[in-house]
C-alpha positions in Angstrom: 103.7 -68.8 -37.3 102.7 -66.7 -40.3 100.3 -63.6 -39.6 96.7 -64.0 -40.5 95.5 -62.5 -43.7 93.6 -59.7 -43.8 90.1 -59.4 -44.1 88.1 -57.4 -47.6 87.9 -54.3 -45.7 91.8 -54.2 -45.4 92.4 -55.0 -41.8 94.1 -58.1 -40.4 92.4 -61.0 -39.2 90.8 -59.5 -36.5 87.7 -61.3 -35.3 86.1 -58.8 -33.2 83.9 -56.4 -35.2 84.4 -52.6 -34.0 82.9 -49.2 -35.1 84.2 -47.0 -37.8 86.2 -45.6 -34.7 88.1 -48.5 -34.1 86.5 -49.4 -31.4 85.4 -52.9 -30.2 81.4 -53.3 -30.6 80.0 -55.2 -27.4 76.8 -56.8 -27.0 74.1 -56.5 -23.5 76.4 -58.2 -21.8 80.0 -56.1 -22.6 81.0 -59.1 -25.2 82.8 -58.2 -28.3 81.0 -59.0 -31.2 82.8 -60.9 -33.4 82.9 -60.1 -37.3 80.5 -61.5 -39.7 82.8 -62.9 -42.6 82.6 -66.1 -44.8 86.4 -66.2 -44.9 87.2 -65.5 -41.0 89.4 -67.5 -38.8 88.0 -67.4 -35.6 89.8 -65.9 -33.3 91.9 -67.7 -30.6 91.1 -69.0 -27.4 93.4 -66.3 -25.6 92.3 -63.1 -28.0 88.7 -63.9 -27.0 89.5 -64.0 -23.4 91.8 -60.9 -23.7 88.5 -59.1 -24.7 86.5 -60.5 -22.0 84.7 -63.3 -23.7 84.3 -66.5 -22.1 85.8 -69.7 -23.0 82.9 -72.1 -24.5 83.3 -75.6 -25.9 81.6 -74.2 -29.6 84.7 -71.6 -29.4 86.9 -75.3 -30.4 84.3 -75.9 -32.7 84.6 -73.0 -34.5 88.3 -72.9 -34.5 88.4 -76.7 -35.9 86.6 -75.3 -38.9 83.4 -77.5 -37.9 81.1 -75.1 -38.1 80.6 -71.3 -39.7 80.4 -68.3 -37.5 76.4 -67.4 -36.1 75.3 -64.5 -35.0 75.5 -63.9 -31.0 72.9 -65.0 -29.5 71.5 -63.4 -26.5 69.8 -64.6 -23.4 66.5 -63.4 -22.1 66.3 -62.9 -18.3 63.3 -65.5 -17.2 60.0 -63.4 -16.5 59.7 -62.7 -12.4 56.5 -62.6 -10.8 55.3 -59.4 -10.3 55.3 -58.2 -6.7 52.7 -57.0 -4.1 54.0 -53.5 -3.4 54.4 -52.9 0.3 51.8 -51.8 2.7 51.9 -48.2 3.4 49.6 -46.6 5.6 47.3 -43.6 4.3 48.9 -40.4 4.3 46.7 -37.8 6.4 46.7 -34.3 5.7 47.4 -32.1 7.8 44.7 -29.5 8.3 45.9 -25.7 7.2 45.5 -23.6 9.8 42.7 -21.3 10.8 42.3 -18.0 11.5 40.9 -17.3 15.4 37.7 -17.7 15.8 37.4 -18.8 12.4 34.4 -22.1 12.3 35.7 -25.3 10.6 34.6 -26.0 7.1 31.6 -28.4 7.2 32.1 -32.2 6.6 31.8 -33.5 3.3 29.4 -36.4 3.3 30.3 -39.6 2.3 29.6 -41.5 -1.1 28.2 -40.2 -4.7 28.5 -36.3 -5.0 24.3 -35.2 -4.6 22.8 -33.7 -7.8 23.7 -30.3 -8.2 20.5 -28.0 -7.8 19.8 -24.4 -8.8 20.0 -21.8 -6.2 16.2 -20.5 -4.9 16.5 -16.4 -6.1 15.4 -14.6 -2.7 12.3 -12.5 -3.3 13.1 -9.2 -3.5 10.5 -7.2 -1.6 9.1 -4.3 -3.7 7.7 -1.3 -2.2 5.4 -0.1 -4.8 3.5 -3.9 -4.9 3.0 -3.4 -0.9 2.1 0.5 -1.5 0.0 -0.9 -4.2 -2.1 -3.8 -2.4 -2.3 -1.6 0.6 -4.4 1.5 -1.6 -6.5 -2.2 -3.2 -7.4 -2.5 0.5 -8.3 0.6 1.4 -9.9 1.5 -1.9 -12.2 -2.2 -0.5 -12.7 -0.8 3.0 -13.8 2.9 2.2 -16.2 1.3 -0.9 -17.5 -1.2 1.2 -18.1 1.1 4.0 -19.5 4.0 1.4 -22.0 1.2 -0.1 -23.4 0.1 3.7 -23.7 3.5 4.6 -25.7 4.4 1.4 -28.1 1.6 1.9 -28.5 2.7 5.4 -29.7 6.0 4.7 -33.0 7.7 5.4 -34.4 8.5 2.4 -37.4 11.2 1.5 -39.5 12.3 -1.5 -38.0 16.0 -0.4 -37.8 17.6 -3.5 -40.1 17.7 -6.5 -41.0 19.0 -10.0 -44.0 21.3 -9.6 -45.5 23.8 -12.2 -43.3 26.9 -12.6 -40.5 25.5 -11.4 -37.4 27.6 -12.3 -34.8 26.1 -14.4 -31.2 24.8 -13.7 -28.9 27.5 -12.2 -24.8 27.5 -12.1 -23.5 25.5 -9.0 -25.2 22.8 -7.0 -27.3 23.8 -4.4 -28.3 21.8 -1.2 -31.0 22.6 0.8 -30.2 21.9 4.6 -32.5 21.6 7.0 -32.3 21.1 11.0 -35.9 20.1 12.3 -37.5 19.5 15.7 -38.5 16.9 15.4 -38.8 14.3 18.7 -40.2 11.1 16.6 -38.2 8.3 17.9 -36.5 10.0 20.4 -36.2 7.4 23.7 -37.0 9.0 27.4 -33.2 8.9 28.3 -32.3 11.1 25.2 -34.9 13.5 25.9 -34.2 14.1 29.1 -30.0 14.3 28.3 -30.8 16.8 25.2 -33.3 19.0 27.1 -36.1 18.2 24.9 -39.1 18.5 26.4 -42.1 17.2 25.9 -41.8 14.1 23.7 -45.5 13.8 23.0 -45.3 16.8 20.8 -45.5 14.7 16.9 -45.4 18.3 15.1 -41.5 18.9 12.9 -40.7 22.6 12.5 -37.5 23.8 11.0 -34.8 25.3 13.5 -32.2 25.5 11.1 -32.7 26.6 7.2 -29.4 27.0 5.3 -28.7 26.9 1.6 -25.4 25.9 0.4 -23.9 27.0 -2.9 -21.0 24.8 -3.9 -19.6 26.2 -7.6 -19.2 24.1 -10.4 -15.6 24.6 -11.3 -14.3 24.7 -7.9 -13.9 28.0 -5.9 -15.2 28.0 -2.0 -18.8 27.2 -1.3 -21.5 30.1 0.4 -23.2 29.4 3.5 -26.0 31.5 3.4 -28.7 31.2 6.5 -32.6 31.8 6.3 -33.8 32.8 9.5 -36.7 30.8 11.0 -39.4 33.5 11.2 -38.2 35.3 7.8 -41.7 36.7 6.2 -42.1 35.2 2.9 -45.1 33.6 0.3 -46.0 30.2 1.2 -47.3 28.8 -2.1 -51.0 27.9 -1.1 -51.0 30.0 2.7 -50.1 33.3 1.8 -47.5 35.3 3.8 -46.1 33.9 6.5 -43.1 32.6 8.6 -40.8 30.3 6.2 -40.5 27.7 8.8 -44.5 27.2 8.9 -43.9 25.8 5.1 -42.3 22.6 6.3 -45.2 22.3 9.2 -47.6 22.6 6.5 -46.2 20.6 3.4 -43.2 19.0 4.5 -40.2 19.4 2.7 -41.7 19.9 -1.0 -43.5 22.5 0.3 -40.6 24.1 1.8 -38.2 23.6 -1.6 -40.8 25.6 -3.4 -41.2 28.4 -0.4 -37.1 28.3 -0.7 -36.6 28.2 -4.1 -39.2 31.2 -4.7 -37.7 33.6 -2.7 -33.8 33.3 -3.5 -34.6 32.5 -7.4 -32.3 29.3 -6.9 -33.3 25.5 -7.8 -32.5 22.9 -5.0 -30.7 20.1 -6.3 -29.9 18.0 -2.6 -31.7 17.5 0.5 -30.1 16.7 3.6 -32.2 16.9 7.0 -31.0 16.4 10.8 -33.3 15.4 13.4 -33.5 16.8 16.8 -31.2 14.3 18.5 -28.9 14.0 15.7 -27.1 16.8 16.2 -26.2 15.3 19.5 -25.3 12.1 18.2 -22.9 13.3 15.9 -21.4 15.3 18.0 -20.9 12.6 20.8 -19.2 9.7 17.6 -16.6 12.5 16.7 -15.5 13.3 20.6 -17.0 16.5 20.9 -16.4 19.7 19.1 -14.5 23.1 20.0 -17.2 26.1 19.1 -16.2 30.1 20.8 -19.3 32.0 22.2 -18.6 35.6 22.4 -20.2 35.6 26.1 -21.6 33.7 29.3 -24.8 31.8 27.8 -27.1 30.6 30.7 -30.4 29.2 29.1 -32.3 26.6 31.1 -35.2 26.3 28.2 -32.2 24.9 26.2 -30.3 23.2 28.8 -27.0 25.2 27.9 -25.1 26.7 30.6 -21.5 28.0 29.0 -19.1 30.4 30.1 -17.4 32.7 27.2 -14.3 31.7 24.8 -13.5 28.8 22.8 -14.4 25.1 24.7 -15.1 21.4 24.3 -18.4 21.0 24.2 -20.5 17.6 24.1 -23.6 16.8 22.0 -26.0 18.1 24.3 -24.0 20.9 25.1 -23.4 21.8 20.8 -27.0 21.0 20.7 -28.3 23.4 23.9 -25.8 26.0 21.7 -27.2 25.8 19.0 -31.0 26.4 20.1 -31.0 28.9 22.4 -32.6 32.4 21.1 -33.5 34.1 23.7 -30.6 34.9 25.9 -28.6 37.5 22.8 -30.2 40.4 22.2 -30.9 39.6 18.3 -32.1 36.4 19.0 -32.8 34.6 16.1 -30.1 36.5 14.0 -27.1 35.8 16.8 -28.6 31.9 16.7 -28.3 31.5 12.4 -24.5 32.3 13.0 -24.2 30.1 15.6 -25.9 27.1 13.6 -22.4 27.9 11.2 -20.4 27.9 13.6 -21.3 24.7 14.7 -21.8 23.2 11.2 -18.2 24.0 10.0 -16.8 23.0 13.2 -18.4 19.4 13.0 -17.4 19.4 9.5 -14.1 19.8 10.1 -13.5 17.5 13.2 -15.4 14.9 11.0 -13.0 15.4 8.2 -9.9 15.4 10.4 -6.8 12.1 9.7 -7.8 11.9 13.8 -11.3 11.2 13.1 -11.2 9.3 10.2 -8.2 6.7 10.9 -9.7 6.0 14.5 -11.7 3.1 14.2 -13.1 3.8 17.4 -14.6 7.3 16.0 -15.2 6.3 12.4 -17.5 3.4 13.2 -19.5 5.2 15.8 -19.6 8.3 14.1 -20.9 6.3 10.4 -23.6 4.9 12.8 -24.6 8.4 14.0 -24.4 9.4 10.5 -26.8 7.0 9.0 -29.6 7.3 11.8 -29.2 11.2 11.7 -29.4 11.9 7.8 -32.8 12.3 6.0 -31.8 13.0 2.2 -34.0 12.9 -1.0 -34.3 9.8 -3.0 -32.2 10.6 -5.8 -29.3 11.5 -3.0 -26.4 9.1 -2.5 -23.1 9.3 -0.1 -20.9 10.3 -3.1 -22.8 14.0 -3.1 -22.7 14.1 0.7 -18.7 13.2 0.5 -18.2 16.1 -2.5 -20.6 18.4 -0.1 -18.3 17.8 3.2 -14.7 18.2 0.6 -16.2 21.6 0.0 -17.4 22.6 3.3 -13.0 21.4 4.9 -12.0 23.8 2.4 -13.9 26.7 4.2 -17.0 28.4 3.1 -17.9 32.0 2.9 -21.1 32.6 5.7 -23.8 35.0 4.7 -27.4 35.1 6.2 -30.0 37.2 4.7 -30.0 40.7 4.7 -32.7 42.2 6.4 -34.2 44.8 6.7 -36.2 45.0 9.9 -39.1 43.7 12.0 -42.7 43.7 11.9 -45.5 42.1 14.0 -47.8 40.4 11.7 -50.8 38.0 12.0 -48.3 35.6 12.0 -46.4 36.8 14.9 -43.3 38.8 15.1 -41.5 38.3 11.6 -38.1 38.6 10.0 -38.6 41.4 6.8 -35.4 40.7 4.5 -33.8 43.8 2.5 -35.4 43.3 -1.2 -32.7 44.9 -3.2 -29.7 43.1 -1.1 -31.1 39.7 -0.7 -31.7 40.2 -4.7 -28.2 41.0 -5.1 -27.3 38.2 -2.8 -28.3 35.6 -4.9 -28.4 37.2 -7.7 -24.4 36.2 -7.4 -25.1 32.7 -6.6 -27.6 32.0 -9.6 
């Protein structure tokens, strides 16, 4: 048998096709692929067994010469159902664990995540806003308190333009006057405050102070006018400066005052019998120092000496007496300071004033005891009292002796001293 021819590309009839290696080119199923040529034998049964290829009836075909070489042609594996993939329970997680004492996170609740929403800002708590509203309420309390007071005042036409008045001088000047007055004065109060007979309606002036408070600050002058001090009553004549208020009230006594010192009045505050009492019971008492034993039935005052507590009608008692101190109505003047500064001050005190249960009482007092001039107001009484805590220098008149008069036995001031006195204060 003769050898098969060879093929264009040079090799011999060799029906498998293979790579420029040399090596047999197999199809998806490890067949050789056998060569695409018009002129090719096709290869015989045994060579395509030798290289795996299985024995088909076309393979006869082919070799007969029946029909020309086709391409392979390959089988497609028939679709399969897809598969349910096997049940497999739910992996659970295992929870990490926790620190000791550590609380579990809180449980997540079920279904849509809830709309996110912006985190409330905590309010930051300011001091100066509560510092702020609490001066607002006080700056209400003491203005309403200041306004009920003010409309609660007793009021008096006390002082008054006349012809030849003297003009303004430096300072203001207040003209305070403590009367003795019993009008309204109840049988129980009379009786506690030693005052006598009730029935008497005459007012004569106990206490005559003038206060000098300068303009540009600087501490005020106390300076006290005794009682029976011999001066010209515009109208009477000569005679005792308290007899001016009996006479003409308190314009009559503004002009008597303002022509002896040379000074013009510009406030008028007056206390009544009882209110010295009064105000000394709303602020708890006050502490005054007499220099000895004071026994004085006529003023219901019986003391021992040093500094004490003393009551209203105890202050009060103290305050009166004249005729158990061998200057009498000299040794009484100082005493009226005393007592004046000393209620001043407790008034004035944090104590006093941030105790309800003193300020109210003590406002009432106030109000019931006060007589000032119609043009006065509680704003000059507060700037009066500011001075007075400060401290106050205390001066009474010179004088310059005694005299028995048709007037009685008078007070005769020292001309040149007094003149120098306020002189200083004008």
């Amino acid at each position: 048998m003769s050898p098969t021819p060879p093929d264009n590309d040079g090799r011999s009839g060799d029906p498998v096709a293979r790579d420029r290696h040399g090596r047999p080119i197999l199809d998806r199923y490890g067949r050789p692929v056998p060569r695409r040529s018009s002129g090719a034998v096709p290869p015989p049964q045994d060579a395509t067994r030798a290289y795996g290829g299985e024995h088909r009836p076309e393979s006869r075909h082919r070799a007969a010469g029946q029909h020309q070489a086709q391409p392979p042609q390959y089988r497609r594996q028939p679709e399969q159902p897809p598969q349910a993939a096997p049940y497999q329970p739910p992996r659970q997680e295992r929870e990490p664990q926790r620190p000791y004492g550590q609380q579990p996170p809180p449980e997540q609740p079920s279904g849509p995540p809830p709309r996110s929403r912006r985190p409330r800002k905590r309010r930051r708590i300011r001091p100066l806003r509560i510092i702020g509203a609490l001066l607002l309420v006080i700056v209400l309390v003491a203005g309403g308190t200041a306004w009920w007071v003010d409309s609660n005042l007793n009021r008096v036409d006390a002082l008054t333009n006349y012809e030849g008045r003297i003009g303004n001088t430096s300072g203001t000047n207040w003209l305070l006057v403590g009367s003795d007055s019993r009008a309204g004065m109840s049988e129980e109060d009379g009786e506690r405050y030693a005052a006598g007979d009730l029935s008497d309606g005459g007012a004569r002036t106990d206490t005559i102070i003038v206060v000098h408070v300068p303009s540009f600050g600087g501490k005020p002058t106390m300076v006290s006018i005794p009682r029976d001090s011999y001066v010209s009553i515009p109208g009477y004549g000569e005679g005792k400066i308290n007899s001016a208020f009996s006479f003409g009230g308190p314009q009559l006594l503004q002009q008597t005052v303002e022509g002896a010192t040379g000074m013009r009045m510009d406030h008028y505050m007056e206390i009544g019998f009882g209110g010295f009492g009064k105000i000394v019971d709303a602020v708890g008492g006050v502490e005054l120092c007499p220099a000895d034993a004071i026994d004085d039935p006529m003023a219901g005052l019986n003391v021992e000496a040093g500094c004490q507590e003393m009551d209203g009608p105890t202050a009060l008692g103290y305050v009166r007496t004249r005729y158990t101190s061998a200057n009498g109505d000299l040794d009484r003047v100082e005493r009226q300071r005393e007592f004046l500064n000393a209620v001043v001050s407790k008034v004035g005190s944090f104590g006093t004033l941030a105790n309800p249960f003193r300020a109210l009482p003590l406002i009432n007092a106030f109000s019931d005891a006060l007589t000032v001039d119609e043009s006065d107001h509680v704003w000059h009484l507060a700037r009066l009292a500011l001075g007075m805590i400060r401290g106050a220098d205390q001066q009474t008149v010179p004088v310059g002796g005694f005299a028995d008069t048709d007037a009685g036995s008078v007070v005769l001031w020292d001309d040149g001293a007094a003149e120098e006195l306020f002189s200083d204060l004008r």
